[in-house]
TIFIZA-432448 format. One line per field, with one value per residue (C-alpha): residue in one letter; x, y, z. Coordinates in Angstrom, 1 decimal, padded with zeros to 4 digits. Each point is the difference from the previous one (the first is absolute). Layout:
REM residues N
aa: a,...
x: X,...
y: Y,...
z: Z,...
END
This chain:
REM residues 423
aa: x,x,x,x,x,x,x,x,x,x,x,x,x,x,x,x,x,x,x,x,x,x,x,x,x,x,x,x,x,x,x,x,x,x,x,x,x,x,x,x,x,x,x,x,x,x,x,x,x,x,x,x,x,x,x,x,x,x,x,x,x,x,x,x,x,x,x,x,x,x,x,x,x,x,x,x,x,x,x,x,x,x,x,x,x,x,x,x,x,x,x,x,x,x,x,x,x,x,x,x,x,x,x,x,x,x,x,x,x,x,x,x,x,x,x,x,x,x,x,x,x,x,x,x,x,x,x,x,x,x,x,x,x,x,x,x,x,x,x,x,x,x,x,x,x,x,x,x,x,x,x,x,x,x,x,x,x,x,x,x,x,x,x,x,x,x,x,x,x,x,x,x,x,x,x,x,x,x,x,x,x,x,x,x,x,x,x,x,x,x,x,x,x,x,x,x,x,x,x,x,x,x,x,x,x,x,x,x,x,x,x,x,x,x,x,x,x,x,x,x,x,x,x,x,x,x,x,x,x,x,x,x,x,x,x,x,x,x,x,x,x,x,x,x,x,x,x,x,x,x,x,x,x,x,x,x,x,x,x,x,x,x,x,x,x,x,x,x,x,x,x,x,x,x,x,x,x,x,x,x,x,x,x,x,x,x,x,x,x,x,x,x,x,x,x,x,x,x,x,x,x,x,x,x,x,x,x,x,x,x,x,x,x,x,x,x,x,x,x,x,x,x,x,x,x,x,x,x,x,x,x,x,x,x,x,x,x,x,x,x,x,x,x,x,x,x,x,x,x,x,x,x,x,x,x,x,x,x,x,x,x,x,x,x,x,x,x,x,x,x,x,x,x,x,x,x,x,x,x,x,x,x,x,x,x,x,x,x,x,x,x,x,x,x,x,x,x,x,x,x,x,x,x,x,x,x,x,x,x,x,x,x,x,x,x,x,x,x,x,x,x,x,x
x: 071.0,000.8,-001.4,001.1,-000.8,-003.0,000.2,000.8,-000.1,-002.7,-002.6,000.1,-001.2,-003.1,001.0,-001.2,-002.9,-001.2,-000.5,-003.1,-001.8,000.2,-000.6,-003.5,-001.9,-003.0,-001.6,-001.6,002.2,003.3,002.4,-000.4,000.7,-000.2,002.1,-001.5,000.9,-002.3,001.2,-001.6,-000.7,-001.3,002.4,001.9,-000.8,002.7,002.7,-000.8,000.8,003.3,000.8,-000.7,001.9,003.0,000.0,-000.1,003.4,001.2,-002.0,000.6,-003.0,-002.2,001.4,-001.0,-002.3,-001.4,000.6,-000.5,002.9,000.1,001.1,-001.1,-001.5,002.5,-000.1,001.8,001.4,-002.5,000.1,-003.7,-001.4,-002.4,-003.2,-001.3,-003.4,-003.3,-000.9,-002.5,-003.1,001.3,003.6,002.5,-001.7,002.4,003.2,001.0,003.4,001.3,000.4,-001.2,-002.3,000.1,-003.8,-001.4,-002.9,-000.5,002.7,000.8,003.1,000.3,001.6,-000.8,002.7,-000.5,001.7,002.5,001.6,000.2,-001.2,-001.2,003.2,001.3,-003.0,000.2,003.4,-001.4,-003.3,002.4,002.7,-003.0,-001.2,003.2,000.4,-003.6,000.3,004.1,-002.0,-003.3,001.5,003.7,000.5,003.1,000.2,002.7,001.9,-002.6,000.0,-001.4,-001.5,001.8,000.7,000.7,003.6,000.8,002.3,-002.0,001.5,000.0,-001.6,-003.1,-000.4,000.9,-001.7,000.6,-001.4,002.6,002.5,-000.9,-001.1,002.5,-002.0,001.1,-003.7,-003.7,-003.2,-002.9,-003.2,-002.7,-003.2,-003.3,-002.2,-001.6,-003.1,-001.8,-002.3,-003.2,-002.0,-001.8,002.8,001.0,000.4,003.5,000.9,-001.4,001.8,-001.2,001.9,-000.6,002.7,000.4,001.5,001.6,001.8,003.6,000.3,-002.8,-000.2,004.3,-001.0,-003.1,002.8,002.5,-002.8,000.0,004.0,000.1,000.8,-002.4,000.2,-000.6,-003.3,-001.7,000.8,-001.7,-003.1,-000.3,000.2,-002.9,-002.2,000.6,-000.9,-003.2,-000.9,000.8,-002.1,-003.2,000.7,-000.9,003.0,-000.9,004.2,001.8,002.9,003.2,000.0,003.3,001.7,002.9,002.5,002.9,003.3,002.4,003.0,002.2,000.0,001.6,002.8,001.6,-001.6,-000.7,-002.1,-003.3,-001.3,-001.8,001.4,-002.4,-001.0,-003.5,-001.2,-003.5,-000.7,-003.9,-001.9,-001.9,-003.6,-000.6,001.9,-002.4,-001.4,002.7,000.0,001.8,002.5,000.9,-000.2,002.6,001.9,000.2,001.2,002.4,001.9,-000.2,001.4,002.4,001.2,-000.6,001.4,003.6,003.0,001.1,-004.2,000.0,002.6,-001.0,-003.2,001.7,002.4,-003.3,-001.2,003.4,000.3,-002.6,001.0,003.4,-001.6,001.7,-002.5,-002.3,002.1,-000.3,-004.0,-001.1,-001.7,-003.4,000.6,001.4,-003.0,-002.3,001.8,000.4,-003.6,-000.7,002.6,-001.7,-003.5,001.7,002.7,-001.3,-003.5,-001.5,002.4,-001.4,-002.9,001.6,003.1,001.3,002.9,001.4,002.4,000.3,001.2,000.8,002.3,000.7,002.1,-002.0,000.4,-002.2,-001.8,-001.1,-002.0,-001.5,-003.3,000.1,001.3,-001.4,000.4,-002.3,000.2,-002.2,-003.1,001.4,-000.4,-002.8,-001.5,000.8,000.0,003.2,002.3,002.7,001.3,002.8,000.3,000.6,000.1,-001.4,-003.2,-000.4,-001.6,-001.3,-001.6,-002.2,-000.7,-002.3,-001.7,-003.3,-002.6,-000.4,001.9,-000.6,004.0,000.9,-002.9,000.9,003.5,-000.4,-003.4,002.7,002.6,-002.9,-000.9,003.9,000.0,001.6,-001.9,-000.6,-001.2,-001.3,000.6,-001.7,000.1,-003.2,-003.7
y: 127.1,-002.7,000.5,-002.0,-003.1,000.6,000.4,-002.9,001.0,002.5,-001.4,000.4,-002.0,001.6,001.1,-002.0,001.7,000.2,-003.6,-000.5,002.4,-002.3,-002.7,000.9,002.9,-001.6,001.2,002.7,000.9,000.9,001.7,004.0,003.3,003.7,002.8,003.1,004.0,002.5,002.7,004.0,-000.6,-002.7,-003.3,000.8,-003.6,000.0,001.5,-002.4,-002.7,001.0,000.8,-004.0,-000.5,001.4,-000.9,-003.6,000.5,000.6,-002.2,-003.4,-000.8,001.6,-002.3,-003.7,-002.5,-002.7,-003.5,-003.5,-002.5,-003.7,000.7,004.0,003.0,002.2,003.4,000.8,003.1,000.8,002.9,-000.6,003.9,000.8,002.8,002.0,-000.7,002.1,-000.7,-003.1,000.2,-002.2,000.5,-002.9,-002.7,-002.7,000.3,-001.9,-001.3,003.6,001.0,003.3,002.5,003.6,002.0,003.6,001.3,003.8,001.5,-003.3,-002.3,-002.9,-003.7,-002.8,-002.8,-003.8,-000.1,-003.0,002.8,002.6,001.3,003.1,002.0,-001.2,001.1,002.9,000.7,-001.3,003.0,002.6,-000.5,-000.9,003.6,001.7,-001.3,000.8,004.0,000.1,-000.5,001.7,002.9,000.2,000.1,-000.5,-002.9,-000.2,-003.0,-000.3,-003.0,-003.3,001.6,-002.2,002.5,-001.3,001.2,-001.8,-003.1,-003.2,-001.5,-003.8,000.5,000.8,-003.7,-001.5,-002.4,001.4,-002.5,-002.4,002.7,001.1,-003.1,-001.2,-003.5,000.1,-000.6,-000.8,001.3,-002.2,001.2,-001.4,002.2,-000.2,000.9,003.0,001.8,000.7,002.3,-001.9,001.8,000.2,-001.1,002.3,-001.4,-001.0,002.8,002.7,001.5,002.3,003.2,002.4,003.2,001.7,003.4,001.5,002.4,-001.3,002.4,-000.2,-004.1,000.4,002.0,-002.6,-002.7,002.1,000.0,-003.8,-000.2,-002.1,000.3,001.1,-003.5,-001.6,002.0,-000.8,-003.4,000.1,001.8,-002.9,-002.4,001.8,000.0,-003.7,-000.9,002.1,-001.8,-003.2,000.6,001.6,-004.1,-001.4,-003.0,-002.2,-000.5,003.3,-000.3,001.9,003.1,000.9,002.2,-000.4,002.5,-000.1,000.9,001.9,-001.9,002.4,002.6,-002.9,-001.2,002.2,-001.2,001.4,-002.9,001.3,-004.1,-000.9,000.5,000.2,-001.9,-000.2,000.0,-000.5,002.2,-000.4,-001.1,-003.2,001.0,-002.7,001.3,002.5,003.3,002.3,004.2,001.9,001.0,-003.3,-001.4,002.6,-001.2,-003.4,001.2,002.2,-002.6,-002.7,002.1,001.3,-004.1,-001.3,002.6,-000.7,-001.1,-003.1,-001.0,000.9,-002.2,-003.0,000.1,001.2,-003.5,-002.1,001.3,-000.7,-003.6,-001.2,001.0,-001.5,-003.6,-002.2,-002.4,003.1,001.1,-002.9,-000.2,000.9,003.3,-001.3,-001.6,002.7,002.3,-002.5,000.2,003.7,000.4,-001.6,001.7,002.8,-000.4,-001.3,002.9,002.9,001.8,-002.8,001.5,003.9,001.7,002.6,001.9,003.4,000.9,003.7,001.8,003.0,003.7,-000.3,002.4,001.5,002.6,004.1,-000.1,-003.5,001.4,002.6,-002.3,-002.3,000.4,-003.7,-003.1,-003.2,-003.9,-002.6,-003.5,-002.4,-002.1,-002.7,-004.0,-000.1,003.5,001.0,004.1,001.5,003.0,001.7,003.7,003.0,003.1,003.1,003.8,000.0,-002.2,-004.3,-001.8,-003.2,-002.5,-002.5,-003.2,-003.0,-002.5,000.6,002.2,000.9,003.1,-000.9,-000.3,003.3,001.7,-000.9,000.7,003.6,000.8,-000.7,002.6,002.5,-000.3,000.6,003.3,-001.3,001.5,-002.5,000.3,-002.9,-001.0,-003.8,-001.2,-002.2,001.2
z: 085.3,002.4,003.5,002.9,-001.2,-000.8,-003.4,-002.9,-002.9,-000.8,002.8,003.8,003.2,002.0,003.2,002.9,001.3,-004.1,-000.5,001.8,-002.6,-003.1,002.1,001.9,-002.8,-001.9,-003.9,002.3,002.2,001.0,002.4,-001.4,001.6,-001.9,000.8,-002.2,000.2,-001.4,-001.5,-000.7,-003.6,-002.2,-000.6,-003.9,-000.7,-003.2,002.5,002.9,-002.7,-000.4,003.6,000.6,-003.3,001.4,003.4,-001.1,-001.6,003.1,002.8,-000.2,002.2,-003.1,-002.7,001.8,-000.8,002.2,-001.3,001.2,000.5,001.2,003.0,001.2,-001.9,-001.4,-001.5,-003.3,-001.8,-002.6,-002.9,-000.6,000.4,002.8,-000.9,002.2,000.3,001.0,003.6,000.9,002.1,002.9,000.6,000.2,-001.9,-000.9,-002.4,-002.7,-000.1,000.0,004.0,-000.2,-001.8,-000.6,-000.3,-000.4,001.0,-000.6,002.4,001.6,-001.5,002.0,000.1,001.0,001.3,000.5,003.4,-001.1,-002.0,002.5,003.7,000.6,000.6,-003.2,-001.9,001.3,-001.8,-002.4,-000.6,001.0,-002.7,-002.3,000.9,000.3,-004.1,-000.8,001.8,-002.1,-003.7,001.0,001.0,000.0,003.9,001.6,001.7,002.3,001.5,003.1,002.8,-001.7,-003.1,-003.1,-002.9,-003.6,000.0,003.3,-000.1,001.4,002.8,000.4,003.8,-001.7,-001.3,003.3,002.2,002.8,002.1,-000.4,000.2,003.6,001.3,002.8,001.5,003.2,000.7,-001.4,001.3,-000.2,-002.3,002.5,001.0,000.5,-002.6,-000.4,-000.1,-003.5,-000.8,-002.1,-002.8,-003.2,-002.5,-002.9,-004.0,000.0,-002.4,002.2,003.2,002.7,000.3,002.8,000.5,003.0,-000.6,003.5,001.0,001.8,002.5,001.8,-000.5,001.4,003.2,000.4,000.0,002.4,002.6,000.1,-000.3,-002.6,-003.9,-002.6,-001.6,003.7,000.3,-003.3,000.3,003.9,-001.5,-002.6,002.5,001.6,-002.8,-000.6,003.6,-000.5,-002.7,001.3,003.2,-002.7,-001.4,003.3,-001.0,002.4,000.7,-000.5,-001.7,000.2,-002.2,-001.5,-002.3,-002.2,-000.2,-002.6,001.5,-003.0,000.5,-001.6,003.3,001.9,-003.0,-002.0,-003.2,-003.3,-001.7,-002.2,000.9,002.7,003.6,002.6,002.6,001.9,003.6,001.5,002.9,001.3,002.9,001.6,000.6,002.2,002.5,000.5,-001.1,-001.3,-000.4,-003.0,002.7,001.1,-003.5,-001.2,003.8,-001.7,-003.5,001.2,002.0,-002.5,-002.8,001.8,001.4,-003.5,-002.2,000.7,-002.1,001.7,000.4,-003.7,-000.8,001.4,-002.2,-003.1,001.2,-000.1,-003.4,-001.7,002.4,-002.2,-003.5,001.1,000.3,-001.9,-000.2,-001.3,-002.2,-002.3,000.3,-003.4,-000.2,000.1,003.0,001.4,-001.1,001.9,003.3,000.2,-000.5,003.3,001.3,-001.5,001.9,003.1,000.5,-002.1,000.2,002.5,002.8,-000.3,-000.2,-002.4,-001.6,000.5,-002.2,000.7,-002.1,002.3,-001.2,-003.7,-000.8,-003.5,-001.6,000.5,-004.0,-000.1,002.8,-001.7,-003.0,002.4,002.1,002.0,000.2,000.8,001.1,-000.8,001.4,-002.3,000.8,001.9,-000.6,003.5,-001.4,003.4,000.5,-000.2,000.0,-001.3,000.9,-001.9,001.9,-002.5,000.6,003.4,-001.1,000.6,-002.5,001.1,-002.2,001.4,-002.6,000.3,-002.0,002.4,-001.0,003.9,001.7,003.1,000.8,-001.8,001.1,003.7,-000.6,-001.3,002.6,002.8,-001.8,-000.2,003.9,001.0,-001.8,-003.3,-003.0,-002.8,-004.0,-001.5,-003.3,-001.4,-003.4,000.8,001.3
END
């Protein structure tokens, strides 16, 4: 299938927010997340087989291989088959050359994605057509055509292979990358195989009138009652300079272009605050959020920096470094642009929505960021049938962020359970 130029011969260019993955990940580590549902019954492990069997006939995505070439990684059609495999321990430890694993664990079927294959919309499509296959041979339902669930009778569309980066891009302008640093919470650190998981279950509505009370967005306040936990932590520290504390937010790209791609297309922006300025409340925290989500979280704003990122892939004095090279320099990039600029992530999927006959087989679903390169803590969020999952990770045996973070949810009125997969 030839898409957009992206394609020659049976192996495909990573899109442009992808190549940095190769490039930076270690033996130990690299750039994971985990999207899982859990259904009312046991996983058929036979049947979820051939649901992954089948949707690979039909998602290109599911059928690549990473490679190395002289010049940039590369990933490449492959008819190599993929198991299912039990679940581990600690969840997104490294992948081999394969971009993506898919694991059981009781009532839980999951998959994990190396982020140069995929962001966390596309995975998304990519657990719910798994599921939709999986529910079809487990117990004959009827699946019907539904939003952005892929179906093994569906034609593929050459969108889905798209950078779409390049596509929308229109470089009438660049936006610089410079900030200041930010904070990091310190602690005892984990094995590198082990992560820190810590699930807060809550119930939407209350957490959505809790956000309606501070006129902002549900997204807006989480992200304000991180940055309160952080300072906290950061004034327990007693840093002798405070440092700015900051969390990344990606922006889906796809509700501002009219873009179908299952690749990466997302952007990120760092709202936070500067303690120096002073001591700050949760109220005027959430103030500052607020406003600088809704500045920053614009298409021509978001253009500019999707502008930058392609600006340097465009280099045509980079474009002839050999790979090595090129790993070298977007490692410092890498520490200078990346994780040294925030304190922490928060990803959000929102409201997943499913089909009432897919509905009625599953109990939850779930996002998962992996442990991050710093170890810093972390979060990622899915809404589902009126309950918000929110997974915390860290490579820190300390809580002293997520138990802020959900003490301060508890003393606005929003009940929490608490789930951790260490003691």
């Amino acid at each position: 299938m030839k898409v957009m130029g992206l394609k020659q011969s049976n192996w495909y260019r990573l899109d442009n927010a992808a190549k940095i993955y190769p490039a930076v990940r270690t033996k130990s580590w690299s750039g994971n997340f985990r999207l899982s549902v859990t259904l009312t019954e046991e996983v058929d492990v036979p049947v979820l087989q051939q649901a992954l069997d089948d949707i690979r006939k039909r998602i290109v995505n599911l059928n690549l291989t990473l490679k190395r070439g002289l010049f940039w990684y590369f990933f490449e059609e492959t008819d190599c088959p993929v198991a299912v495999c039990p679940e581990q321990q600690s969840p997104c430890t490294r992948i081999g050359d394969t971009p993506y694993r898919v694991t059981y664990y009781h009532k839980r079927i999951a998959i994990e994605l190396f982020h140069a294959l995929a962001d966390g919309t596309g995975g998304l499509i990519f657990l719910k057509s798994l599921t939709a296959r999986y529910l079809q041979l487990k117990y004959q339902a009827e699946i019907p055509p539904w939003q952005d669930i892929i179906l093994c009778n569906s034609q593929p569309s050459e969108e889905e292979m798209e950078d779409a980066f390049k596509r929308y891009a229109r470089f009438r302008t660049i936006k610089s990358r410079s900030e200041l640093k930010g904070y990091h919470f310190k602690g005892t650190v984990l094995p590198d195989e082990q992560t820190s998981v810590v699930t807060g279950i809550i119930p939407f509505e209350p957490l959505h009138r809790k956000a309606k009370e501070y006129h902002v967005t549900v997204t807006e306040l989480m992200v304000s009652v991180m940055i309160y936990a952080f300072v906290q932590c950061q004034e327990q520290s007693r840093c002798r300079v405070e440092k700015p504390v900051k969390v990344s937010v990606p922006i889906n790209l796809r509700k501002l272009y009219p873009s179908k791609t299952l690749r990466n297309f997302a952007l990120f922006i760092n709202p936070g605050i500067e303690p120096r300025y002073g001591e700050f409340t949760l109220e005027e925290i959430t103030e500052e959020v607020h406003h600088f989500m809704r500045t920053n979280n614009k298409e021509k704003y978001l253009n500019a920096m999707m502008c930058k990122n392609l600006s340097d892939e465009y280099n045509p004095l980079l474009r002839i470094v050999p790979l090595g090279l090129k790993n070298i320099a977007m490692r410092i990039a890498f520490r200078k642009y990346g994780e040294a600029l925030v304190s922490s992530t928060f990803s959000n999927l929102g409201k997943v929505e499913l089909p009432p006959v897919m509905e009625h087989y599953i109990e939850r679903v779930e996002f998962m960021l992996g442990r991050f390169h710093s170890g810093m803590p972390s979060a990622a969020a899915a809404s589902y049938q009126g309950k918000l999952y929110l997974n915390w990770t860290s490579g820190f045996r300390e809580k002293d962020v997520e138990r802020g973070f959900f003490t301060q949810l508890v003393k606005m009125g929003i009940p929490v359970k608490i789930e951790s997969n260490l003691i």
